[in-house]
PDB file with SEQRES, HELIX, SHEET and CRYST1 records, atoms N, CA, C and O in Angstrom:
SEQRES   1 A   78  UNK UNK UNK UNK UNK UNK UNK UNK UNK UNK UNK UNK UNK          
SEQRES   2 A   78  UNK UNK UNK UNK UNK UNK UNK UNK UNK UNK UNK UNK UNK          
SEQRES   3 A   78  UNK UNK UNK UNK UNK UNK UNK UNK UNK UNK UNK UNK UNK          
SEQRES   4 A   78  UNK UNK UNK UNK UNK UNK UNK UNK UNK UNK UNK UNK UNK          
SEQRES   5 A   78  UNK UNK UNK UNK UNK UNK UNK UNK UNK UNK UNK UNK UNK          
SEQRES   6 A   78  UNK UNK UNK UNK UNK UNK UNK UNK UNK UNK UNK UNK UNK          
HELIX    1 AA1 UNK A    6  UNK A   11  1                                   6    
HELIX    2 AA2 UNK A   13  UNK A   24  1                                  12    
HELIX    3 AA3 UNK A   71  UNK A   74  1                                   4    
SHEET    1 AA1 2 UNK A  40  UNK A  43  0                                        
SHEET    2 AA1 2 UNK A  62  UNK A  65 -1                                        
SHEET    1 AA2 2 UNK A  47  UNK A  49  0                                        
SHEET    2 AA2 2 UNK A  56  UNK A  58 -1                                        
CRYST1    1.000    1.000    1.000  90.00  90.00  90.00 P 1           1          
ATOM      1  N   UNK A   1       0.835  -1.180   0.000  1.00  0.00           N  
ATOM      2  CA  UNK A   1       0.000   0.000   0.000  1.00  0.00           C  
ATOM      3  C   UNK A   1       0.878   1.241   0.000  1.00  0.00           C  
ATOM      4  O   UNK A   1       2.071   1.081  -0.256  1.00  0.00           O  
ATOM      5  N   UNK A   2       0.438   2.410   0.249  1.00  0.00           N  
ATOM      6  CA  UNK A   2       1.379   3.571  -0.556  1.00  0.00           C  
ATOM      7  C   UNK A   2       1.441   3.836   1.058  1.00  0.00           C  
ATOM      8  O   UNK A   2       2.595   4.179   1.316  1.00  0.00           O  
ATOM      9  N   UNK A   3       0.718   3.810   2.128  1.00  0.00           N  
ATOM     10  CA  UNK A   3       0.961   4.250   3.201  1.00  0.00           C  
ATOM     11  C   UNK A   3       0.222   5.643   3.794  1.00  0.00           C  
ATOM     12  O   UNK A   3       0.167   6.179   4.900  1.00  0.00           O  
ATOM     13  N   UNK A   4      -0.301   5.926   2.498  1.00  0.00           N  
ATOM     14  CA  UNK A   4      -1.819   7.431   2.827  1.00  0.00           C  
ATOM     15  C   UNK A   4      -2.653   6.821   3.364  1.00  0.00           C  
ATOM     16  O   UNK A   4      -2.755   5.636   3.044  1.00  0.00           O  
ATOM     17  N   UNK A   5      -3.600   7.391   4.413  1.00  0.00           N  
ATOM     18  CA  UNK A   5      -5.033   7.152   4.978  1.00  0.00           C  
ATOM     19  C   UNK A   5      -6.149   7.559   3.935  1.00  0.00           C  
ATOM     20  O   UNK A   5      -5.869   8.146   2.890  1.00  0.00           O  
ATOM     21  N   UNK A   6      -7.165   7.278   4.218  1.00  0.00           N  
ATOM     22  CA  UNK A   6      -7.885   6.954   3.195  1.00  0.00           C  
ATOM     23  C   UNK A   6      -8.562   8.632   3.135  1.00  0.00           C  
ATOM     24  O   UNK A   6      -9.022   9.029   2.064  1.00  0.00           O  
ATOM     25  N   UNK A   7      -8.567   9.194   3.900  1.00  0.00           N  
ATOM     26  CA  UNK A   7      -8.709  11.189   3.651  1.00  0.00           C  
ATOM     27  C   UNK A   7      -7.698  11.644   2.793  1.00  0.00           C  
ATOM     28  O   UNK A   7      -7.831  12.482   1.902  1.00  0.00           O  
ATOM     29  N   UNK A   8      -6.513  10.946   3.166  1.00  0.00           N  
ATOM     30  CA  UNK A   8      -5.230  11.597   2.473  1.00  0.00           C  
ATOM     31  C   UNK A   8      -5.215  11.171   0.806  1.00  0.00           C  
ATOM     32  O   UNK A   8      -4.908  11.800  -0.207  1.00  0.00           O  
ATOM     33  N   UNK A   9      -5.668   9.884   1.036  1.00  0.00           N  
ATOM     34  CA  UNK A   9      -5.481   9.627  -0.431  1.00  0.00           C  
ATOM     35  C   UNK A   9      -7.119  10.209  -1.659  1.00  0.00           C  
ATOM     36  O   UNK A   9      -7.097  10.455  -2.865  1.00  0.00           O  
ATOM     37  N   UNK A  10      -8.605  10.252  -0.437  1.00  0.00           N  
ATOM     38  CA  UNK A  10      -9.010  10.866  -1.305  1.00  0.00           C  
ATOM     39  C   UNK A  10      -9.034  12.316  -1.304  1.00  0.00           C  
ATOM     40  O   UNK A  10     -10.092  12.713  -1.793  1.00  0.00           O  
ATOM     41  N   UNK A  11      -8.191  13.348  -0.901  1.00  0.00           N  
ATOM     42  CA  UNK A  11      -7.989  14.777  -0.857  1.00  0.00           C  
ATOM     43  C   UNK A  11      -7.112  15.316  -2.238  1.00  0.00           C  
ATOM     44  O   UNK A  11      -7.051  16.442  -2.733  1.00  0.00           O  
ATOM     45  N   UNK A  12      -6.340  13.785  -2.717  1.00  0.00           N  
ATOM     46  CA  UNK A  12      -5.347  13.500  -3.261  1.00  0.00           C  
ATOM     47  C   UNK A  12      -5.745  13.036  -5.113  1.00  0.00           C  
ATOM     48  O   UNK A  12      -5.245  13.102  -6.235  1.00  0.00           O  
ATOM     49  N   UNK A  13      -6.969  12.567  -4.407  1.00  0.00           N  
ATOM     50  CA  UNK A  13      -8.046  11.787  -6.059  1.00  0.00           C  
ATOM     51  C   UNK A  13      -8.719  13.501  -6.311  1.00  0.00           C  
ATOM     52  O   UNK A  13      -8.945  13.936  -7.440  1.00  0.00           O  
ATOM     53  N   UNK A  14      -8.999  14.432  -4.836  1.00  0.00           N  
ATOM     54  CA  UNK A  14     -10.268  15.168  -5.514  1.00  0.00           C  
ATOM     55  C   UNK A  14      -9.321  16.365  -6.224  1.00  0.00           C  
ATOM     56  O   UNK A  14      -9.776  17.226  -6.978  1.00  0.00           O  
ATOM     57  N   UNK A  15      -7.923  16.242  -5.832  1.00  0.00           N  
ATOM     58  CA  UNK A  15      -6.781  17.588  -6.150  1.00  0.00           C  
ATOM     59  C   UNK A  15      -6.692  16.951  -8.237  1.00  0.00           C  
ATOM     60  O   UNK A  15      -6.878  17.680  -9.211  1.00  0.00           O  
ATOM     61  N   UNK A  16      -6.386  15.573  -8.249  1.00  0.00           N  
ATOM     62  CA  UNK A  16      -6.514  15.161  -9.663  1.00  0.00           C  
ATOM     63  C   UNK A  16      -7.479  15.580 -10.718  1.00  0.00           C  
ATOM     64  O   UNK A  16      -7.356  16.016 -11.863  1.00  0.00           O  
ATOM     65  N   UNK A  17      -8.843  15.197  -9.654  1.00  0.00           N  
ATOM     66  CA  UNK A  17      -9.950  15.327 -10.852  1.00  0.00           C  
ATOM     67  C   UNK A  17     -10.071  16.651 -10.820  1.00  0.00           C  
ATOM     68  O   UNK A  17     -10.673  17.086 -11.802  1.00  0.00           O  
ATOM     69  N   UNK A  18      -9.662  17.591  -9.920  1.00  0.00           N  
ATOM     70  CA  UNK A  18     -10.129  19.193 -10.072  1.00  0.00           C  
ATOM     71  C   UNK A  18      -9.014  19.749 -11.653  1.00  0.00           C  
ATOM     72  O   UNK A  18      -9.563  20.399 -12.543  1.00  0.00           O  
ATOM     73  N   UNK A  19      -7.604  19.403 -11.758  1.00  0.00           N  
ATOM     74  CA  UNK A  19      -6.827  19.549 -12.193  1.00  0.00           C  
ATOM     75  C   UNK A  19      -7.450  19.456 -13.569  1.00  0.00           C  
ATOM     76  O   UNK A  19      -7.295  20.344 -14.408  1.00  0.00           O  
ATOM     77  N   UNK A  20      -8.154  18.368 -13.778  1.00  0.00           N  
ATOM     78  CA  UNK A  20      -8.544  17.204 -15.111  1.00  0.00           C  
ATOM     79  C   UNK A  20      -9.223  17.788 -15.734  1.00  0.00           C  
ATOM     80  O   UNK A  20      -9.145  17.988 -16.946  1.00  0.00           O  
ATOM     81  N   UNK A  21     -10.540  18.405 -14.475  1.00  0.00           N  
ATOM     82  CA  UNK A  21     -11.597  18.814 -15.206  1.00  0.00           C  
ATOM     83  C   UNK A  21     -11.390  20.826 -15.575  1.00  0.00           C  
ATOM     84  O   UNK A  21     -12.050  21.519 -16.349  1.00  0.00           O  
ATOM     85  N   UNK A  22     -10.872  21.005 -15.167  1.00  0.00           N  
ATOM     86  CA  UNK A  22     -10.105  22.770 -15.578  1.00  0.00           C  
ATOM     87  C   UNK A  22      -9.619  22.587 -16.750  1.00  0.00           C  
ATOM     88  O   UNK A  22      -9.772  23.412 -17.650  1.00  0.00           O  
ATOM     89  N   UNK A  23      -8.718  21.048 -16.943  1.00  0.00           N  
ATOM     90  CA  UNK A  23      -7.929  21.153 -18.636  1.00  0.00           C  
ATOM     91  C   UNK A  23      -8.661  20.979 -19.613  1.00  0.00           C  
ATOM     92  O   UNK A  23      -8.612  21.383 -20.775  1.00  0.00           O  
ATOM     93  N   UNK A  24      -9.547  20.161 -18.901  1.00  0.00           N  
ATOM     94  CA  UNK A  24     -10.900  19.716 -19.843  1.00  0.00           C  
ATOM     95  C   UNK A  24     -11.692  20.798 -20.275  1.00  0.00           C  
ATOM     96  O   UNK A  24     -12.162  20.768 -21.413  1.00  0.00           O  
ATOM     97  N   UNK A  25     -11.896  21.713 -19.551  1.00  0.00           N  
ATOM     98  CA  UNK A  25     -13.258  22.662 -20.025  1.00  0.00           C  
ATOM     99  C   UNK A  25     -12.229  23.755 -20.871  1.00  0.00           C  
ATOM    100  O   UNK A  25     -12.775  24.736 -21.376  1.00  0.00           O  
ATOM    101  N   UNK A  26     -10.651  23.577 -21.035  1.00  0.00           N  
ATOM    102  CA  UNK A  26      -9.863  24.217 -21.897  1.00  0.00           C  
ATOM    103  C   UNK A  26     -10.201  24.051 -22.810  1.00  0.00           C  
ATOM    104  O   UNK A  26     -10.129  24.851 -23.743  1.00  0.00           O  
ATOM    105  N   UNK A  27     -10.749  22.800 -22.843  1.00  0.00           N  
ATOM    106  CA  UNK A  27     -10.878  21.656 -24.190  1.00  0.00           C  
ATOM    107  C   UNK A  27      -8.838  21.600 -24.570  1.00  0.00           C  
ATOM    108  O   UNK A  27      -8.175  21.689 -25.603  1.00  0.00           O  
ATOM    109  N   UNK A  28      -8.539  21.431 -23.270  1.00  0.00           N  
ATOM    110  CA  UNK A  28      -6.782  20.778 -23.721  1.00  0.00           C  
ATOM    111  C   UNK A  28      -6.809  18.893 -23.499  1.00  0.00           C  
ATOM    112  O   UNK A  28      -7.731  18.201 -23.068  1.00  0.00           O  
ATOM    113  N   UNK A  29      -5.993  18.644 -23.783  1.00  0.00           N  
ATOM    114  CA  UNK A  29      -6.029  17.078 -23.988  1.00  0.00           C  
ATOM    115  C   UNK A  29      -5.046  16.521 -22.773  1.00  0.00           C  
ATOM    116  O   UNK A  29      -3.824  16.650 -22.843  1.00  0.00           O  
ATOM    117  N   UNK A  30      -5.583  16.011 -21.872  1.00  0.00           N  
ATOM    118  CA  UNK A  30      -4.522  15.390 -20.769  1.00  0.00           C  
ATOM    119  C   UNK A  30      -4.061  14.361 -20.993  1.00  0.00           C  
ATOM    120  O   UNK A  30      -4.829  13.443 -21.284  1.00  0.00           O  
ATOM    121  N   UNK A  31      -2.908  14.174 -20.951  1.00  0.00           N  
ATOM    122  CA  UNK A  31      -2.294  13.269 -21.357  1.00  0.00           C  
ATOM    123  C   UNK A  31      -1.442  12.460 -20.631  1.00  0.00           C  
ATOM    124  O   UNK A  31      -0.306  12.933 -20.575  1.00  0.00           O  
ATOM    125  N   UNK A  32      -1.661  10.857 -19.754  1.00  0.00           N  
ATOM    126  CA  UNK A  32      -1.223  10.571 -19.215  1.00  0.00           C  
ATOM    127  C   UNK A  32      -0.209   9.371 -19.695  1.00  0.00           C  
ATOM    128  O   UNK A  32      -0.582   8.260 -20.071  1.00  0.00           O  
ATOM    129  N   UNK A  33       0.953   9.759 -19.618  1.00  0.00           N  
ATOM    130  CA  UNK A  33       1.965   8.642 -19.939  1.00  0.00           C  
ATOM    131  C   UNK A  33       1.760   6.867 -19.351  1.00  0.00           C  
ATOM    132  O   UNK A  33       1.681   6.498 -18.179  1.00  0.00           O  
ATOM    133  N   UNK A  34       1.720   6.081 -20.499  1.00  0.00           N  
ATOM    134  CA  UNK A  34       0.880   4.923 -19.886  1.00  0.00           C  
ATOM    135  C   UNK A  34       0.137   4.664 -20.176  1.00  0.00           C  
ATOM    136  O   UNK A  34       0.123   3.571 -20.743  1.00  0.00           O  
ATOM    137  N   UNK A  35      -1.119   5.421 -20.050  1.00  0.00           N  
ATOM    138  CA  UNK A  35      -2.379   5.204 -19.781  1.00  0.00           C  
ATOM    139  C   UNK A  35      -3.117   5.796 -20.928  1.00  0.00           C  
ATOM    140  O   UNK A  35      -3.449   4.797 -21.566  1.00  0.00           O  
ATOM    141  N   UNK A  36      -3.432   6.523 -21.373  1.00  0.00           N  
ATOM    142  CA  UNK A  36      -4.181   7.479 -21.810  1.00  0.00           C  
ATOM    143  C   UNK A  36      -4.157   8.710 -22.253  1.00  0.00           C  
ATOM    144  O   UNK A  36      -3.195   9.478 -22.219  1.00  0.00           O  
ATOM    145  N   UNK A  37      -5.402   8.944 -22.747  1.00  0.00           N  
ATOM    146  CA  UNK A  37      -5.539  10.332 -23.221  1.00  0.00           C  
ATOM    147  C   UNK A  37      -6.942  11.064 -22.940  1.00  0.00           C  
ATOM    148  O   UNK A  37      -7.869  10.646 -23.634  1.00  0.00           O  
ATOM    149  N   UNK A  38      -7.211  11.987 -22.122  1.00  0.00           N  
ATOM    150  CA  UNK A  38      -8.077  12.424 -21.835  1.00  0.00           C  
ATOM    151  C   UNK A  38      -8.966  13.581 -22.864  1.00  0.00           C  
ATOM    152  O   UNK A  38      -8.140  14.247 -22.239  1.00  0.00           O  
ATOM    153  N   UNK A  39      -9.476  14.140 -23.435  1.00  0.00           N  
ATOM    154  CA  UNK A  39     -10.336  14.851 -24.227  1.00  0.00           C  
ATOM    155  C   UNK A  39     -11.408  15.278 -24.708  1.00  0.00           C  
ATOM    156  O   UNK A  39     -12.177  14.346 -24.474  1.00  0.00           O  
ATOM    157  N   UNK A  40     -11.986  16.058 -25.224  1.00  0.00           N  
ATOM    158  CA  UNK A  40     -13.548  16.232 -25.187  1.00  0.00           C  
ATOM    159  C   UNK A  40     -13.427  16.872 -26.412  1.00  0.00           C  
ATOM    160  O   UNK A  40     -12.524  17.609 -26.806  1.00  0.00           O  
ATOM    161  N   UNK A  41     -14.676  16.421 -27.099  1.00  0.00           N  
ATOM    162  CA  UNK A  41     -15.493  15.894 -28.008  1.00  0.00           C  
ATOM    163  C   UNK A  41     -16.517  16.602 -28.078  1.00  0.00           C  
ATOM    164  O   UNK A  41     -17.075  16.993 -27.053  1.00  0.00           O  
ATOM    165  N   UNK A  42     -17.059  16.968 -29.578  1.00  0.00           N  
ATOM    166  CA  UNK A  42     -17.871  17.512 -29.930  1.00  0.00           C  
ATOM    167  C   UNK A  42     -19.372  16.337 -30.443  1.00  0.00           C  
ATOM    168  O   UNK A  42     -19.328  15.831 -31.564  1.00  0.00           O  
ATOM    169  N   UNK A  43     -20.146  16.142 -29.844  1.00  0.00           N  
ATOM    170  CA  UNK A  43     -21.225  15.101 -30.308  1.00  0.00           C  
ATOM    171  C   UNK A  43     -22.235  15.401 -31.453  1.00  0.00           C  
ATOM    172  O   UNK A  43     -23.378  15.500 -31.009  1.00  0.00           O  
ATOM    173  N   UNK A  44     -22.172  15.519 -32.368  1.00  0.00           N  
ATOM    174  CA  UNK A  44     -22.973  15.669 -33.569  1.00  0.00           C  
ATOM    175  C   UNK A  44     -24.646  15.704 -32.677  1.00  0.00           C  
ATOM    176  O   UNK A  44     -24.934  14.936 -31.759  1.00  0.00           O  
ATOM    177  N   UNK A  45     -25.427  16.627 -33.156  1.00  0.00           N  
ATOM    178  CA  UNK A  45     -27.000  16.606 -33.118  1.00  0.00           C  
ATOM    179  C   UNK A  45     -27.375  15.593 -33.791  1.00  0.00           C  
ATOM    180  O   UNK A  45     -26.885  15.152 -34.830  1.00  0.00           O  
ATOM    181  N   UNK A  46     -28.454  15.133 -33.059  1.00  0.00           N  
ATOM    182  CA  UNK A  46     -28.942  13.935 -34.144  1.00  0.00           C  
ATOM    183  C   UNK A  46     -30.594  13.723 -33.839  1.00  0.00           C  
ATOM    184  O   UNK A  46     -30.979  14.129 -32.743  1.00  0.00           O  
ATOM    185  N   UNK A  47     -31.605  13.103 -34.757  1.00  0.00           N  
ATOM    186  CA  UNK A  47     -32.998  12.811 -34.516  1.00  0.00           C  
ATOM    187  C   UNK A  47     -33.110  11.927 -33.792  1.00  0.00           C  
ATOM    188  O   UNK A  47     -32.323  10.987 -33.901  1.00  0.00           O  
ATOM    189  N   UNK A  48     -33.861  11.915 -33.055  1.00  0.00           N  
ATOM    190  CA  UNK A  48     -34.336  10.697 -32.524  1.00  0.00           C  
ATOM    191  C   UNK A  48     -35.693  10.308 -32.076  1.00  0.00           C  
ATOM    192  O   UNK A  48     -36.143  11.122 -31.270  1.00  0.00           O  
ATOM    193  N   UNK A  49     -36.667   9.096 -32.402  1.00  0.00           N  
ATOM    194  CA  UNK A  49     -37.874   8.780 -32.509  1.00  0.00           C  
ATOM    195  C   UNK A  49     -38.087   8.272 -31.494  1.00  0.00           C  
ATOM    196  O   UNK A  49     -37.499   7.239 -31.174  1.00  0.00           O  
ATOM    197  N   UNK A  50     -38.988   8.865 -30.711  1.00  0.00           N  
ATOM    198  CA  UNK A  50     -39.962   8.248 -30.063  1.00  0.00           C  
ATOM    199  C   UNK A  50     -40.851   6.979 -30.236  1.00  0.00           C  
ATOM    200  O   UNK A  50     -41.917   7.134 -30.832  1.00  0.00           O  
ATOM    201  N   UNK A  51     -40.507   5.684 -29.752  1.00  0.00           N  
ATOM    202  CA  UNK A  51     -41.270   4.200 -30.258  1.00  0.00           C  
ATOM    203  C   UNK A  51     -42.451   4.434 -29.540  1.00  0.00           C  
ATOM    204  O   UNK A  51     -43.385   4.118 -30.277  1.00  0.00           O  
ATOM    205  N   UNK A  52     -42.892   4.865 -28.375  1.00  0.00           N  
ATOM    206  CA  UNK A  52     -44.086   4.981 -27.738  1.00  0.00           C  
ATOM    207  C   UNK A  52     -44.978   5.805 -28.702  1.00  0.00           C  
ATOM    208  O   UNK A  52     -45.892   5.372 -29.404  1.00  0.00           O  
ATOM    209  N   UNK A  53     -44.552   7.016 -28.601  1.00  0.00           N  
ATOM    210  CA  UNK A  53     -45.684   8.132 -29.252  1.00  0.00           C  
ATOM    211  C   UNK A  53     -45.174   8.370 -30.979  1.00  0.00           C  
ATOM    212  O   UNK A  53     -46.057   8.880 -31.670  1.00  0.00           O  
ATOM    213  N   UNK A  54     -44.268   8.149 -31.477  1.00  0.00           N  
ATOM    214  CA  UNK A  54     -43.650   8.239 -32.894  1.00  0.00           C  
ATOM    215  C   UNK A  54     -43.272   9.913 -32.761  1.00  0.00           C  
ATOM    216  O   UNK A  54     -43.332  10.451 -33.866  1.00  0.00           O  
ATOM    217  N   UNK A  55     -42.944  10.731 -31.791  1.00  0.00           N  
ATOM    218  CA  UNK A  55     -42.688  11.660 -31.775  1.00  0.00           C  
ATOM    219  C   UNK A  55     -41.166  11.596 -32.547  1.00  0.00           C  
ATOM    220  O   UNK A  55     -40.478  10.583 -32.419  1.00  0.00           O  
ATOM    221  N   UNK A  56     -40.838  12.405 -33.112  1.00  0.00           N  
ATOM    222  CA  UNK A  56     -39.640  13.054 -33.659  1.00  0.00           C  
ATOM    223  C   UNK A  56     -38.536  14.156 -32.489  1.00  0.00           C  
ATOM    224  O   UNK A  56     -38.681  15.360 -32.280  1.00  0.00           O  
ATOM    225  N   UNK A  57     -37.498  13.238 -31.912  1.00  0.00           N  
ATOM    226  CA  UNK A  57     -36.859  14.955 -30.946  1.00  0.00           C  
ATOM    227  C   UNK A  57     -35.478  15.088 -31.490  1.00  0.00           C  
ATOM    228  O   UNK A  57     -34.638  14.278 -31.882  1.00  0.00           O  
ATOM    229  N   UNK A  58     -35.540  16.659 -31.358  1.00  0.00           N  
ATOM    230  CA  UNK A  58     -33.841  16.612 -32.041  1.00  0.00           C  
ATOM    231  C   UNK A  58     -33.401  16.919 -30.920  1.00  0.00           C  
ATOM    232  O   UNK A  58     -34.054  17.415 -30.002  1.00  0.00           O  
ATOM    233  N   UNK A  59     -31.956  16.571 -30.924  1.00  0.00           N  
ATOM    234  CA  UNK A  59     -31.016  16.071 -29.436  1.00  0.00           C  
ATOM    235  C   UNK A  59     -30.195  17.425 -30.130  1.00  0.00           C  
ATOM    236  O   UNK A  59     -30.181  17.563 -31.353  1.00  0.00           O  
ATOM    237  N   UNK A  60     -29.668  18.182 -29.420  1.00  0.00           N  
ATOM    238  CA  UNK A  60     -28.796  19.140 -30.008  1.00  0.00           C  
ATOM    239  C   UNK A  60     -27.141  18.667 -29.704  1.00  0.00           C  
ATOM    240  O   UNK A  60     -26.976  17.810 -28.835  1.00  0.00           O  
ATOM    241  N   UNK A  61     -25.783  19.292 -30.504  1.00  0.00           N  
ATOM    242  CA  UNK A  61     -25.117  18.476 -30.645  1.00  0.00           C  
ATOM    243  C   UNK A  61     -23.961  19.415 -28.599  1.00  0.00           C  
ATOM    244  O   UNK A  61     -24.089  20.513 -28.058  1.00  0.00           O  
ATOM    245  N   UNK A  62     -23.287  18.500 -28.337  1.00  0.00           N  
ATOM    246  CA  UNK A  62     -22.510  19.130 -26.846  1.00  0.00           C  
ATOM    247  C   UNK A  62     -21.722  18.175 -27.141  1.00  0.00           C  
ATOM    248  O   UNK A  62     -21.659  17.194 -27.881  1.00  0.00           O  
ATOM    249  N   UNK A  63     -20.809  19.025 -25.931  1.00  0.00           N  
ATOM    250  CA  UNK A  63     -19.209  18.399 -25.632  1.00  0.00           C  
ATOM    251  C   UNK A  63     -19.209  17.328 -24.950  1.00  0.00           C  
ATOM    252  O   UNK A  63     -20.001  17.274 -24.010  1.00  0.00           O  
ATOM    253  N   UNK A  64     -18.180  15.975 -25.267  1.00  0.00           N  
ATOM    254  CA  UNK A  64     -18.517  14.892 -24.146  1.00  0.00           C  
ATOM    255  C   UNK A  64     -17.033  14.706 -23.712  1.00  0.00           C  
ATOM    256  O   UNK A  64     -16.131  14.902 -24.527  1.00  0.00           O  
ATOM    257  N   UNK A  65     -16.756  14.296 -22.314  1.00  0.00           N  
ATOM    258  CA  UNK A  65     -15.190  14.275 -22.164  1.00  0.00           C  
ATOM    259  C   UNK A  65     -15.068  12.797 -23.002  1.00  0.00           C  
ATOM    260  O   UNK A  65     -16.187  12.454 -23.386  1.00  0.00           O  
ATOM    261  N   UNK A  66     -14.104  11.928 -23.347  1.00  0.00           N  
ATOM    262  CA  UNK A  66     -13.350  11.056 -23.890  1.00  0.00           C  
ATOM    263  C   UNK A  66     -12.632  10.525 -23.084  1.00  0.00           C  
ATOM    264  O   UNK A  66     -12.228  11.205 -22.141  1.00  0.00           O  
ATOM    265  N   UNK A  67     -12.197   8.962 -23.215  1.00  0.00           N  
ATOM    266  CA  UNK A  67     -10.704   8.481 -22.875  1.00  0.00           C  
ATOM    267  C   UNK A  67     -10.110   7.845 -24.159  1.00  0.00           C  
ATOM    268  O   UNK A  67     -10.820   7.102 -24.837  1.00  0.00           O  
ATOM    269  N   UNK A  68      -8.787   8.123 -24.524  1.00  0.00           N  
ATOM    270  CA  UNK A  68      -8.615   6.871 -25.096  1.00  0.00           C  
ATOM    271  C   UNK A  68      -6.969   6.314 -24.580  1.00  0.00           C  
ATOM    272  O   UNK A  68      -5.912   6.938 -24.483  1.00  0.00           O  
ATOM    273  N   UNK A  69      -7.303   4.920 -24.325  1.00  0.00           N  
ATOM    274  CA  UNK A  69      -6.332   4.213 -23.784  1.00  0.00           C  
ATOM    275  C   UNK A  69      -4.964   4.547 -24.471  1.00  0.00           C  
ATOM    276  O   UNK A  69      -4.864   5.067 -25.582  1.00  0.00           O  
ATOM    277  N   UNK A  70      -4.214   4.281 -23.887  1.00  0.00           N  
ATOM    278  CA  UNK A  70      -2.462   4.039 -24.620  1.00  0.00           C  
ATOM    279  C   UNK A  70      -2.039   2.718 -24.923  1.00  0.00           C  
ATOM    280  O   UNK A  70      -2.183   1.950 -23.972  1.00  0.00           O  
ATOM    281  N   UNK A  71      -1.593   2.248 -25.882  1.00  0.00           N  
ATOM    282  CA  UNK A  71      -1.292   1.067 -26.227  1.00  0.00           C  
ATOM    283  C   UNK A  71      -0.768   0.264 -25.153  1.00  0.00           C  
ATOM    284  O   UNK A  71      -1.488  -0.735 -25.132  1.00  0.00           O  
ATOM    285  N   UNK A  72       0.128   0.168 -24.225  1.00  0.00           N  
ATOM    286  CA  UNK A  72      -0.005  -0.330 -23.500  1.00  0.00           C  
ATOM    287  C   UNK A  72      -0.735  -0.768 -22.217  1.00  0.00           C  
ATOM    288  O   UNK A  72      -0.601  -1.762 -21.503  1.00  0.00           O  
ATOM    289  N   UNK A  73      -1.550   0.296 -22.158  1.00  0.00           N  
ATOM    290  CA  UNK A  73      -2.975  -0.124 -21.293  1.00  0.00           C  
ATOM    291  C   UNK A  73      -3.743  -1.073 -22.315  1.00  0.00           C  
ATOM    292  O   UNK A  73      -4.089  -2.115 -21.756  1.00  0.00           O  
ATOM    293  N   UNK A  74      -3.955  -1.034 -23.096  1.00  0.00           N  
ATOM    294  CA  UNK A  74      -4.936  -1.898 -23.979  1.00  0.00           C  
ATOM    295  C   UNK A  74      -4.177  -3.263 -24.108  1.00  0.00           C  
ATOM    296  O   UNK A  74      -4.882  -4.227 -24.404  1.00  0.00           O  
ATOM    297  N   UNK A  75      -2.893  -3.470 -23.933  1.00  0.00           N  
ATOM    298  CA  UNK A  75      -2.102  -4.776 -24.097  1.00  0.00           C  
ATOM    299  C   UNK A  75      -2.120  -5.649 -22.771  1.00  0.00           C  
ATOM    300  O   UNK A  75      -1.835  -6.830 -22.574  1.00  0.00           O  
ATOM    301  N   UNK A  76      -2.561  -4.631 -21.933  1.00  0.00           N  
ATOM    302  CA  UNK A  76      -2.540  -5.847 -20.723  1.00  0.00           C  
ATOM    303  C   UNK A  76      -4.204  -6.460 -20.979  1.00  0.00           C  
ATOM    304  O   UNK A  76      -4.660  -7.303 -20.207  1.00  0.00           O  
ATOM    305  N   UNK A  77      -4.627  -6.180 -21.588  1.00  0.00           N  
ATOM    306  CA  UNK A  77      -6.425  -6.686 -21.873  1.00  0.00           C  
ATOM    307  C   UNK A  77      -6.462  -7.687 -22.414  1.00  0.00           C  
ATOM    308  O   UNK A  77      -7.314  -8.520 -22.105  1.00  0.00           O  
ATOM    309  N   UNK A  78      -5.475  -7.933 -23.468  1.00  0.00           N  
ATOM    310  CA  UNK A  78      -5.548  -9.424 -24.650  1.00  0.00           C  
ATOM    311  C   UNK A  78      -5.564 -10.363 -24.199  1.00  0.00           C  
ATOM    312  O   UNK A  78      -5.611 -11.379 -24.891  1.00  0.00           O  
TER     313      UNK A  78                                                      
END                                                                             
């Protein structure tokens, strides 16, 4: 174990994700050696039908954050 108490280590997760999500709303790309790549994404608008009522709704298009793995994260999966 790393030897943090469990306040210490999540004071430690909430200092990360605050970091993450500031680069994020940069729309900058975090980039973690190893692991990943953090980023956000533009989601295309799109129709979508209602099966109950056959209503028609358009979804308008927003930002979504992303991951995408690093090759070696994806190699320990095979």
């Amino acid at each position: 174990m790393s030897g943090l108490s469990a306040s210490d280590a999540a004071a430690n997760i909430d200092a990360l994700l605050a970091v993450m999500i500031s680069r994020l709303k940069e729309n900058d790309q975090l980039n973690i050696s190893g692991f990943g790549v953090f980023e956000v994404k533009m989601r295309k608008e799109k129709v979508l039908l209602n099966p109950k009522t056959g209503q028609r709704m358009l979804i308008p298009p927003k930002l979504v954050p992303s991951f995408r793995p690093s090759i070696k994260l994806k190699d320990k999966f095979k």
